[in-house]
C-alpha positions in Angstrom: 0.0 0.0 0.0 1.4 3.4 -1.0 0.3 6.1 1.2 0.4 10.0 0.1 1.5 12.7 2.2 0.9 16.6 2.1 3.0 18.7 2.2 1.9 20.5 5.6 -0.5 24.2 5.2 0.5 27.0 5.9 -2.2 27.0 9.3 -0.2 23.5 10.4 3.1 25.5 9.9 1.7 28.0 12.3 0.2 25.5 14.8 3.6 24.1 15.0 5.4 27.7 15.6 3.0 28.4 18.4 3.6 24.8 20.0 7.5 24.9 19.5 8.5 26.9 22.9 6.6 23.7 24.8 8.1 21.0 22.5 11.3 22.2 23.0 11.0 23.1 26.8 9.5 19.3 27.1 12.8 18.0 24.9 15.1 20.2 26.9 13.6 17.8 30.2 13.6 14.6 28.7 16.9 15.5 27.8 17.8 16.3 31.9 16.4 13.5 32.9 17.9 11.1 30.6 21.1 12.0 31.9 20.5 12.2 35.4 19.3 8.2 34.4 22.7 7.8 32.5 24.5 8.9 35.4 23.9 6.1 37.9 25.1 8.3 40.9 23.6 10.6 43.5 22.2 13.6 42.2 23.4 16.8 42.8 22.7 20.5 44.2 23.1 22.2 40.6 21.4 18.9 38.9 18.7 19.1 41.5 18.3 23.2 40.4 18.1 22.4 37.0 15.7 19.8 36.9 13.4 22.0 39.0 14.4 24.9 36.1 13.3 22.5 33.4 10.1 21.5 35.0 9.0 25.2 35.8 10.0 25.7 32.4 7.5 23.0 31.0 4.7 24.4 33.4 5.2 28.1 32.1 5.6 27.2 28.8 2.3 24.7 28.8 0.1 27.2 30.3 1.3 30.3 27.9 0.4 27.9 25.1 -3.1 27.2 26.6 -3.8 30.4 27.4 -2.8 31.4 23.6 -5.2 28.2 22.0 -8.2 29.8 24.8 -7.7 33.3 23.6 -7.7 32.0 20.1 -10.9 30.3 20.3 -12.8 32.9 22.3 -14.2 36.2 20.1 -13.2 39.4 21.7 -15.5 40.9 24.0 
């Protein structure tokens, strides 16, 4: 079976811009915690900081996005 892809519009282009600060801030994590994982050893101070960065950093970046899709999908009053 051959299957035919699109080339992606120009409104999934722009869906993926607004999403990208989230993807990468959720990449950036995965990315943390893989190598906390990797390191088999006790976790430290500055490791412990900037896991807690990267999570805050998924939180912010989540709720700006759902705030922007809400807004998006609401007319102005």
């Amino acid at each position: 079976m051959i299957y035919e892809r699109d080339d992606p519009t120009p409104a999934d282009l722009d869906a993926i811009e607004d999403e990208w600060p989230l993807i990468e801030a959720e990449m950036d994590l995965l990315d943390l915690q893989v190598s906390i994982l990797a390191g088999h050893g006790r976790v430290d101070d500055l490791e412990a900081q900037r896991l807690r960065n990267a999570r805050a950093t998924v939180v912010r970046e989540s709720l700006a996005f759902y705030k922007r899709r809400f807004n998006a999908q609401r007319p102005a009053a």
